[in-house]
N, C-alpha and C positions, 0 to 999 in steps of 0.2 A: 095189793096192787102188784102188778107182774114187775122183775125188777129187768135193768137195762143196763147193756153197756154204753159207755159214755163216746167211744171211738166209735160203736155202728149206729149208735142214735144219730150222732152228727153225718156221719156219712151218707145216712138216710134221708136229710133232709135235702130242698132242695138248695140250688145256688142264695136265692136269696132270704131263704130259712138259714142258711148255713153263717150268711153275713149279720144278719141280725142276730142269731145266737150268737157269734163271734166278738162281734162288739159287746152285746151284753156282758157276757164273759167278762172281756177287756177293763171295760167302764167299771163294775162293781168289784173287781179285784186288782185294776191298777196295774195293769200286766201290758208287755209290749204284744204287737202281734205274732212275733219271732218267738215270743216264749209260750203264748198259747198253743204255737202248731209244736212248740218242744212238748210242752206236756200233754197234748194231744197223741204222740205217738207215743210216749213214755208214761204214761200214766204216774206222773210224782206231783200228784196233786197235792197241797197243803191241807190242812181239815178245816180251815177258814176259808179255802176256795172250793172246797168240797162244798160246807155247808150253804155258801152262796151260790154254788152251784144246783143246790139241792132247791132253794127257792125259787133263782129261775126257770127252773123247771116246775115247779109246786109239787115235789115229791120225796119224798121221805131218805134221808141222807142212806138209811140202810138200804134202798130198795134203786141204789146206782154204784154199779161197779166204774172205778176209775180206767179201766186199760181195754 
């Protein structure tokens, strides 16, 4: 599977592709919204928000770069 950045996958989507990833995000990692767009520009993702990040999307944790 072809792998992906995690800043242009989102960027890619649309407005309300971008809100419903967002909250997902949010919801399954308990995160504020201010800290999602921090690590969204910074890529310092956790490897417990990583790997949950890797199921909402259904893709394989090595096959998504964080930045």
């Amino acid at each position: 599977m072809k792998k992906i950045v995690l800043s242009e996958y989102y960027e890619g989507l649309s407005n309300s592709d971008k809100k419903e990833f967002r909250e997902n995000v949010m919801k399954q990692t308990d995160m504020s919204q201010a800290t999602f767009y921090y690590k969204m520009r910074n890529g310092n993702w956790k490897t417990l928000e990583k790997k949950q990040i890797s199921q909402i999307l259904n893709r394989d944790q090595e096959d998504i770069y964080l930045k």
